[in-house]
VEXDREN-2710 file (C-alpha; in Angstrom, 1 decimal):
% VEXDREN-2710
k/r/px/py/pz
1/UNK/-28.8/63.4/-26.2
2/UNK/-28.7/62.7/-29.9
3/UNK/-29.8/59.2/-31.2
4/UNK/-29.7/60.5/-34.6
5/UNK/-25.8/58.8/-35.4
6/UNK/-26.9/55.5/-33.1
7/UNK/-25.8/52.2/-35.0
8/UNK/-28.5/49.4/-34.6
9/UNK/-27.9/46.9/-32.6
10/UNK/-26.9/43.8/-35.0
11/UNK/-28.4/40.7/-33.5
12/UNK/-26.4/37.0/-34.2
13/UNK/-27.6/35.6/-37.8
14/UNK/-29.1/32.0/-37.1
15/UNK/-25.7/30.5/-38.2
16/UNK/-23.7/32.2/-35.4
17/UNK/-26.4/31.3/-32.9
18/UNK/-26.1/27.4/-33.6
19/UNK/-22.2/28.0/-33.7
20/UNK/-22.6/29.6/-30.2
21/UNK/-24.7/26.8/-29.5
22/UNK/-22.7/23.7/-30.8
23/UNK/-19.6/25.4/-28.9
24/UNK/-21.8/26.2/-25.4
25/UNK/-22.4/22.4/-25.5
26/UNK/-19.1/20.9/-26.1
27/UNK/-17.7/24.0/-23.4
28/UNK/-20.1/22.2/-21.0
29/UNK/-18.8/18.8/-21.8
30/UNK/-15.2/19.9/-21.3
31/UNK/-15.6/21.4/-17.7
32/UNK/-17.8/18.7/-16.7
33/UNK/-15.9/16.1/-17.7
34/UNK/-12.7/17.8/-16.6
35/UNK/-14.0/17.4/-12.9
36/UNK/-14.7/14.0/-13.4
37/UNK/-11.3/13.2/-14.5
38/UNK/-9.5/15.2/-11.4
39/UNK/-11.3/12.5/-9.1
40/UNK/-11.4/8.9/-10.3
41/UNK/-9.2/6.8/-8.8
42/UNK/-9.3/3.8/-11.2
43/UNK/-10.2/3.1/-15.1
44/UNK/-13.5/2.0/-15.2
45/UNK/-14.6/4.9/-12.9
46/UNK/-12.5/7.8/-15.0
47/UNK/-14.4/6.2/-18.5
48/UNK/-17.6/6.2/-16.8
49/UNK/-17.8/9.4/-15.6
50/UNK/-15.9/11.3/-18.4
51/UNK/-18.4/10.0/-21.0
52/UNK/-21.3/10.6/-18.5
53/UNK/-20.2/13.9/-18.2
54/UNK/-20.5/14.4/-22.2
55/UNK/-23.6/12.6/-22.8
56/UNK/-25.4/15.0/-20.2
57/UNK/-24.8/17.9/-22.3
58/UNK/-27.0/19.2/-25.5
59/UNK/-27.8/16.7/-28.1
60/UNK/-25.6/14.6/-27.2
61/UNK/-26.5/10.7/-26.7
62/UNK/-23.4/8.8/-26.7
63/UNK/-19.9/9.1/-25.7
64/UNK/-17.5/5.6/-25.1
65/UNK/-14.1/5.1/-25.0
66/UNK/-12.4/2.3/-27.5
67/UNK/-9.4/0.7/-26.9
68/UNK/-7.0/-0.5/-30.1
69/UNK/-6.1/-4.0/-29.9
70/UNK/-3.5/-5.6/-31.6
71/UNK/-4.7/-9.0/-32.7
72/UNK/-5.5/-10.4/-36.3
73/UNK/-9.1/-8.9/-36.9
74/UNK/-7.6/-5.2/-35.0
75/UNK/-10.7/-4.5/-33.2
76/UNK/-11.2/-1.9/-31.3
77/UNK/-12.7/-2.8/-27.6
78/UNK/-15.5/-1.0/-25.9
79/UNK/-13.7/0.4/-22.6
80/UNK/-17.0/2.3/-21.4
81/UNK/-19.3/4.3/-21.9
82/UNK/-22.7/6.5/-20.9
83/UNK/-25.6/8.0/-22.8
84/UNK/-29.0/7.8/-24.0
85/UNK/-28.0/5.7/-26.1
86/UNK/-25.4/3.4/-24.8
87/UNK/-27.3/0.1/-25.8
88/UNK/-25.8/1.3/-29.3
89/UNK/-22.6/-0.1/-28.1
90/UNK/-23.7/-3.3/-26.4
91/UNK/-22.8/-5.7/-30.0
92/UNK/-21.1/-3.1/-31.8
93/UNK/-18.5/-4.8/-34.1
94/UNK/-15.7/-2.2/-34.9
95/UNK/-12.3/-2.4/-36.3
96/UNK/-9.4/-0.3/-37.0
97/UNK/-8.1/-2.1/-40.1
98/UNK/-8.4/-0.9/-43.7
99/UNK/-9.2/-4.7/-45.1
100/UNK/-12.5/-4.7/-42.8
101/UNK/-15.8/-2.4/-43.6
102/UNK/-16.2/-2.0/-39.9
103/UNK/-13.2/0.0/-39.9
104/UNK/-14.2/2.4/-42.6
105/UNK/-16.3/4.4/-39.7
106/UNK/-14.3/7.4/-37.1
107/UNK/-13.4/4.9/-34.8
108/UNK/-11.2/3.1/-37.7
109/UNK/-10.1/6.2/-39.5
110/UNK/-8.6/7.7/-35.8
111/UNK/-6.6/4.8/-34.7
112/UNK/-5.1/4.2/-38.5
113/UNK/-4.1/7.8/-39.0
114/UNK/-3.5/9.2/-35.4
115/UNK/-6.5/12.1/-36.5
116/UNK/-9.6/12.9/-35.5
117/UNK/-12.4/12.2/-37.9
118/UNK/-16.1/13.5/-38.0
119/UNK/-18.7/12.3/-39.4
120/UNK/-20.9/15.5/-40.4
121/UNK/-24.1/13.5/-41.2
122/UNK/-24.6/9.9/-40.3
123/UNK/-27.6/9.6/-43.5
124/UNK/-24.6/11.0/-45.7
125/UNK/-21.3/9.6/-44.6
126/UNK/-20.6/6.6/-46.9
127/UNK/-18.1/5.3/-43.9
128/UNK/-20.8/4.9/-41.8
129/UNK/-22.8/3.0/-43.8
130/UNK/-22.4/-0.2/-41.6
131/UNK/-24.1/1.4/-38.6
132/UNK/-26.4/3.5/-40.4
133/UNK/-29.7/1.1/-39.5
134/UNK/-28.4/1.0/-35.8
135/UNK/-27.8/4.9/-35.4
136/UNK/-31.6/5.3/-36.8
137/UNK/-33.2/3.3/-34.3
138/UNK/-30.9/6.0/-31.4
139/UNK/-31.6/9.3/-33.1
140/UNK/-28.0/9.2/-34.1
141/UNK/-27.2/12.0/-36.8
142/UNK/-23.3/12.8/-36.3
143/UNK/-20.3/11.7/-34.6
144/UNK/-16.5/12.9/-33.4
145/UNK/-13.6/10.5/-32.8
146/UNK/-10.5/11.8/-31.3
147/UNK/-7.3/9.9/-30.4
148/UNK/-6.6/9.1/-27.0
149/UNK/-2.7/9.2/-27.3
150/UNK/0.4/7.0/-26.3
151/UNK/0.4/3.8/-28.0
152/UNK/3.6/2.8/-29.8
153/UNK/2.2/2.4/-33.6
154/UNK/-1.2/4.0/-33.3
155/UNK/-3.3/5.8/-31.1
156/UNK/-3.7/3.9/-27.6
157/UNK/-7.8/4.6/-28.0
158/UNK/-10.4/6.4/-29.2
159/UNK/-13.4/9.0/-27.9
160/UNK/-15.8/8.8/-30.0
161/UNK/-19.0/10.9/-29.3
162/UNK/-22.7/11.0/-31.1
163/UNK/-25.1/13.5/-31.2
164/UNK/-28.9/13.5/-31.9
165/UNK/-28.1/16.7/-34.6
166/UNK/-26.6/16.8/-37.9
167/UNK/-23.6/18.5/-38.1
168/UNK/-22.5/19.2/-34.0
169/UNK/-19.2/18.9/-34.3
170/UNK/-17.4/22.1/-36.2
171/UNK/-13.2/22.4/-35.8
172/UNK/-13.6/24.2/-32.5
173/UNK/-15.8/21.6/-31.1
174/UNK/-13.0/19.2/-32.6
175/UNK/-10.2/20.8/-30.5
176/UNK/-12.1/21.0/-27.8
177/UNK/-12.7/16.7/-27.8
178/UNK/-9.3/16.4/-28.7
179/UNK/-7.6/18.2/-25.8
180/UNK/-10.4/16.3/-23.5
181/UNK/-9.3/12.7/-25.2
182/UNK/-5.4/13.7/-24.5
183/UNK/-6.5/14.8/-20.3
184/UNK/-8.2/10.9/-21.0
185/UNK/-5.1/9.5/-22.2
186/UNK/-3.5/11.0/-19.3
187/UNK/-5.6/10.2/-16.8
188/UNK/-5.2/6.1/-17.9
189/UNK/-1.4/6.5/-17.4
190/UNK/-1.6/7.8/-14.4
191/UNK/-3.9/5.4/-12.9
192/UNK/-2.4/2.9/-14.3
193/UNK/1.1/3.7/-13.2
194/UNK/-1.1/4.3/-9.7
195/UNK/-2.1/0.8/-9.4
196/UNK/1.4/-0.8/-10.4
197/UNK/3.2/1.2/-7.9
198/UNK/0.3/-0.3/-5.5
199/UNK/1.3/-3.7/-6.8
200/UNK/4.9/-3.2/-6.1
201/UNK/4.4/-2.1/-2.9
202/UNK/1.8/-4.7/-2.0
203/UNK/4.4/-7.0/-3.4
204/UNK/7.3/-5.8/-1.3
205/UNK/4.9/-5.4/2.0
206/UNK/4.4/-9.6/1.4
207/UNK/7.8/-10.0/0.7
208/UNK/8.7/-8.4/3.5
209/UNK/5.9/-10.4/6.2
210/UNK/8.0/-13.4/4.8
211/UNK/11.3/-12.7/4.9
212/UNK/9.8/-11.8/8.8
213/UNK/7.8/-14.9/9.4
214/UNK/11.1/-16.6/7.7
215/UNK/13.3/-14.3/10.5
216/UNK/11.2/-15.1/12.5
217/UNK/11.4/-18.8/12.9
218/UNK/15.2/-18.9/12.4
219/UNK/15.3/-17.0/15.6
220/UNK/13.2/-19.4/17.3
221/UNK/14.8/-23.0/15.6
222/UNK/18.0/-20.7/17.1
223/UNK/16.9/-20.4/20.8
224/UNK/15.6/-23.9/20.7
225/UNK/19.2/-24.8/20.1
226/UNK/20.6/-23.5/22.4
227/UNK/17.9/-24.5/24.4
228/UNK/18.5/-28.3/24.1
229/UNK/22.1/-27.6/26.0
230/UNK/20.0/-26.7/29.1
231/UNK/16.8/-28.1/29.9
232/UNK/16.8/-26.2/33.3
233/UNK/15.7/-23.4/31.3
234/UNK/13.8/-24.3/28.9
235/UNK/11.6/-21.8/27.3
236/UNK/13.0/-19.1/29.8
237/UNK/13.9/-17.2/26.3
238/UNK/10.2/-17.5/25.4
239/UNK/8.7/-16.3/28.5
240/UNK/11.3/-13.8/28.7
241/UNK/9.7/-12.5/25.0
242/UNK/6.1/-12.8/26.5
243/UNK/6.9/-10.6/29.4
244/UNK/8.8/-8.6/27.4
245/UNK/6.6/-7.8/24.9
246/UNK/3.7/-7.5/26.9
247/UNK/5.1/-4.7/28.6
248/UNK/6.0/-3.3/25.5
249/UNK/2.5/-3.3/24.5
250/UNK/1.4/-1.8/27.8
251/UNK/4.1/1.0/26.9
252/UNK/2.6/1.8/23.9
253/UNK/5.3/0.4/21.6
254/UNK/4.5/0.0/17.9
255/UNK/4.2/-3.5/16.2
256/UNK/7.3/-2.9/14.3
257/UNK/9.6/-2.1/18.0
258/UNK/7.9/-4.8/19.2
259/UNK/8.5/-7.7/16.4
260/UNK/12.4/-6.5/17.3
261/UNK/12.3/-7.1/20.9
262/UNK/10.7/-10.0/20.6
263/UNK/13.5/-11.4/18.0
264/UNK/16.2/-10.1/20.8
265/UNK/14.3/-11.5/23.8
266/UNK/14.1/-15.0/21.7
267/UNK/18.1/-15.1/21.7
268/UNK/19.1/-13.2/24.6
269/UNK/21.0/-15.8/26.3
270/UNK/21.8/-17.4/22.9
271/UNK/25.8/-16.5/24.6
272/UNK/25.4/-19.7/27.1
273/UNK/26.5/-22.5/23.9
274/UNK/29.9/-20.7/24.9
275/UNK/29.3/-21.5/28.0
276/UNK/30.3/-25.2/29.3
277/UNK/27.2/-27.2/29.8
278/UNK/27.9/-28.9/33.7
279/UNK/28.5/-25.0/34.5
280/UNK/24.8/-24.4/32.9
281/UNK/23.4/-27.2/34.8
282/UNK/25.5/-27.5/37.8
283/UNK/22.7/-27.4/41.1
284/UNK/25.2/-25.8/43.5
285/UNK/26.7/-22.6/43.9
286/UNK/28.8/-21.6/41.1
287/UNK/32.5/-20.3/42.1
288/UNK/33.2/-16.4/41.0
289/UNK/35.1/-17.8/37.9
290/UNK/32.1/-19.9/36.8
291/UNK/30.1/-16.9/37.4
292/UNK/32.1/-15.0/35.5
293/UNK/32.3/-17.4/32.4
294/UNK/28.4/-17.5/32.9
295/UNK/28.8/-13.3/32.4
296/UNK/30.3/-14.2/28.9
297/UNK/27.1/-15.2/27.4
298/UNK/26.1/-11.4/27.0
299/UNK/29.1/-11.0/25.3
300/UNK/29.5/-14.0/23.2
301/UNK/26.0/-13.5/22.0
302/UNK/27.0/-10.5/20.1
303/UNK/29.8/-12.2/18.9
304/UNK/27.8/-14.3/17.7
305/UNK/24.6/-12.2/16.7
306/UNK/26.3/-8.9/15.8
307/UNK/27.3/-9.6/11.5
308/UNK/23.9/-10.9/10.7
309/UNK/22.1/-8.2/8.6
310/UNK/19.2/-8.0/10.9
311/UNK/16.6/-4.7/10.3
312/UNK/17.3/-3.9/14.0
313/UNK/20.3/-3.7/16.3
314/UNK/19.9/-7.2/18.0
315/UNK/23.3/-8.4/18.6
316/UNK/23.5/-4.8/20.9
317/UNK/19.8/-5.5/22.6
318/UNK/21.8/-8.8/23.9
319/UNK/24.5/-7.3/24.8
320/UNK/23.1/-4.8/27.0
321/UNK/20.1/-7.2/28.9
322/UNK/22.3/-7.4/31.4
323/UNK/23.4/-3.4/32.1
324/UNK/21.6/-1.6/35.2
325/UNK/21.0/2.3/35.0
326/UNK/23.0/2.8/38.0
327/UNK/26.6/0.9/35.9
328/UNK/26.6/-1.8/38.3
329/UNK/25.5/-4.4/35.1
330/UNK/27.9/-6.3/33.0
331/UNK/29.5/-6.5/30.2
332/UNK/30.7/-2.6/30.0
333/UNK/28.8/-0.9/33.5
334/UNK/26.4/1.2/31.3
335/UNK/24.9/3.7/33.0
336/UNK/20.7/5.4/32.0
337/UNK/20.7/6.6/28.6
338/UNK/23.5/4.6/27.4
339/UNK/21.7/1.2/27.6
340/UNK/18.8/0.8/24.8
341/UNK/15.4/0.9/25.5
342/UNK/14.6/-2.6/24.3
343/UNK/17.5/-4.0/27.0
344/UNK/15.6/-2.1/29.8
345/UNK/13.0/-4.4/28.8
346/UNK/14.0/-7.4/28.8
347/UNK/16.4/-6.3/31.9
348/UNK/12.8/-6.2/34.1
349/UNK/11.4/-9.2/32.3
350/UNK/14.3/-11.7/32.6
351/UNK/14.5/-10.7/36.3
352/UNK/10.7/-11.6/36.8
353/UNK/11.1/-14.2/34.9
354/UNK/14.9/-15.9/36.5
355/UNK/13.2/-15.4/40.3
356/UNK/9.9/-17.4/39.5
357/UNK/11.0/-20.4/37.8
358/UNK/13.2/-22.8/39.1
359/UNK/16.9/-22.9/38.3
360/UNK/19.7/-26.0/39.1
361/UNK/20.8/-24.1/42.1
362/UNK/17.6/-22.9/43.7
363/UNK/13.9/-23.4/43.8
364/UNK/11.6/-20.9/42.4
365/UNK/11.0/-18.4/44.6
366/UNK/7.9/-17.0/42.8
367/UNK/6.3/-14.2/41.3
368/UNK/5.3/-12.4/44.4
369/UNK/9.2/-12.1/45.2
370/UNK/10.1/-11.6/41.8
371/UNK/7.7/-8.8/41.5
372/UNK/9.1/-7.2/45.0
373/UNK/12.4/-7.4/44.0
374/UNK/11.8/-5.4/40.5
375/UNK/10.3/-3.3/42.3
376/UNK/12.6/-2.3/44.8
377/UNK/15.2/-1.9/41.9
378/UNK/12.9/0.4/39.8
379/UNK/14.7/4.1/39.6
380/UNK/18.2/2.7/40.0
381/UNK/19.1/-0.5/38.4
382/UNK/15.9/-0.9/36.2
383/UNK/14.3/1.5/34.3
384/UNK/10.6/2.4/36.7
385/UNK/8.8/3.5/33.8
386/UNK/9.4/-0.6/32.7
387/UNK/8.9/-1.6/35.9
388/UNK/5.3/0.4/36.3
389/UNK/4.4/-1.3/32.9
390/UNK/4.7/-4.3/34.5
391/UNK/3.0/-4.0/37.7
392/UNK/0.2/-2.1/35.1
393/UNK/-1.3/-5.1/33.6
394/UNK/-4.5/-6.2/33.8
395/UNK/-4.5/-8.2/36.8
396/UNK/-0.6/-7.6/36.9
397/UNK/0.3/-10.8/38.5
398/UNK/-2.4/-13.5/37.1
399/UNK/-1.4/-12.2/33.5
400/UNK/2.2/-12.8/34.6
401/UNK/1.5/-15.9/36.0
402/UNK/-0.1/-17.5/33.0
403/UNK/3.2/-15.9/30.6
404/UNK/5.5/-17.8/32.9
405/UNK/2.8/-21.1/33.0
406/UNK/1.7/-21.3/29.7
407/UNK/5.0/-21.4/27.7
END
């Protein structure tokens, strides 16, 4: 084959080579930097790593991000940086205001016009003049400043990067700064945005563990009440909630089903203030009417409970503590899935609870009876999975004994 027509092969003048060059290195910068900003998670850390990612690339020594400030003297605030030469920075004075010389340099001329400004040669550049010593003493010959967008007025920052070389920064290496200082200005907002929506919803978590502490101990001033009516059972609501929620626990309930049958098991008999107090009290027998105006209380405590804007249905937990899975409960006769989970509970736990601890009527009978007679009931009028809960904690009748004790 012929090589007679054969063009030679043009090789790149030295002015295309340190075009390729200067581009190669601020490519580099880009895609490093580029990661860096698809993984911080807060502003310091984006900064750090953006301008670490540009000064590992080429000649370059320096990269830092400024923010514009708006007080008298307009300065411009060192945000971060990384480099070589980052003790440049350390005392750097620099302004964005056209009264002051330190604001004659890129950083200045950026946030004023909203441009980006090079400076080809810092030895040259008459705008530079007031860090000219400084530069020397880094090896600083030229510099980039883009704007880091979304202020009101001006620019919200500035990127400014240096390089060891004269001349580094052509236009494409300017686009290519200014499209990383726009992913910058980006990233700020959207950390920033980030950590207020953290605030607001660390805010409304507290507000929320005090409006519950606050529910909390209204419930409790409630059933202590109530309480005061009949000292025969006194704290019988709170043991009831121990019981209650220990089985709970032992069911694998979450904190949140929990906190609401504990609030429900606190008021359960909240009903009885309908309830005439020598009935309440009375140590004999009661007569089927009393029994049956006794039966209110389920009844008049969701009267009573059922229009206060509680997270949970309460009022219908205490109307139901009462029901038994085979209908033969009170108020309605309920029958398995129609009574609520949390008035299964506290169905087993008032029962333990009622037949060891004395009453006007009758002596305790204990918790070795109580525990028989739950258990006898378990599959027809209380709930066995409950009922197994109870009989599964550790050391099932010492840990019941001390919740009846102990409150």
């Amino acid at each position: 084959m012929s090589t007679k027509n054969k063009k030679p092969i043009e090789l790149p003048t030295p002015e295309i080579q340190r075009e390729l060059e200067k581009r190669g290195w601020a490519l580099s910068a880009l895609s490093e930097a580029a990661a860096a900003l698809a993984r911080a998670d807060s502003t310091d850390l984006l900064i750090a790593e953006v301008c670490s990612a540009i000064a590992a690339q080429g000649p370059y020594v320096l990269a830092w991000v400024g923010r514009a400030e708006d007080d008298a003297n307009k300065t411009i605030t060192v945000m971060g940086g990384a480099g070589s030469a980052i003790t440049y920075i350390q005392n750097i004075v620099v302004s964005w205001s056209d009264q002051n010389i330190s604001g004659m340099g890129p950083g200045g001329l950026v946030i004023r016009t909203g441009k980006s400004s090079v400076v080809v040669d810092s030895e040259l550049d008459e705008g530079f003049i007031s860090w000219r010593e400084l530069a020397r003493k880094f090896g600083i010959r030229s510099a980039v400043g883009c704007p880091i967008p979304d202020g009101e007025l001006h620019p919200f920052g500035v990127l400014l990067v240096y390089s060891k070389v004269p001349n580094a920064f052509g236009e494409s290496e300017v686009q290519l700064f200014e499209s990383l200082a726009k992913e910058i200005g980006f990233g700020l907002r959207s950390i920033e945005r980030q950590h207020k929506l953290d605030d607001e919803i660390h805010e409304k978590e507290q507000t929320q563990e005090r409006l519950a502490d606050a529910l909390k101990a209204t419930i409790e001033a409630m059933a202590r009440t109530m309480e005061w009516r009949d000292p025969y059972t006194a704290g019988h609501q709170k043991r009831v909630a121990s019981i209650a929620t220990a089985i709970a626990r032992k069911m694998g309930w979450d904190d949140t089903s929990i906190q609401a049958l504990y609030m429900a098991a606190m008021v359960h008999d909240i009903g009885k203030v309908a309830v005439p107090s020598e009935i309440l009290t009375k140590p004999t027998r009661l007569t089927d009417l009393e029994m049956l105006m006794v039966q209110g209380h389920v009844e008049s405590g969701y009267q009573i409970l059922k229009d206060i804007p509680f997270p949970w249905p309460i009022a219908d937990m205490v109307r139901q503590h009462h029901e038994r899975l085979d209908g033969s409960g009170y108020p309605h006769g309920l029958k398995g899935e129609q009574i609520c989970p949390e008035a299964r509970i506290l169905a087993v736990a008032d029962t333990i609870e009622a037949m060891a601890t004395h009453r006007p009527y009758r002596a305790a009978r204990g918790l070795s009876a109580a525990m028989d007679e739950v258990r006898a009931e378990a599959g027809t009028k209380l709930d066995a999975k409950v009922v197994d809960a109870a009989f599964e904690l550790p050391n099932s009748d010492n840990e019941l004994q001390a919740l009846i004790e102990t409150q």
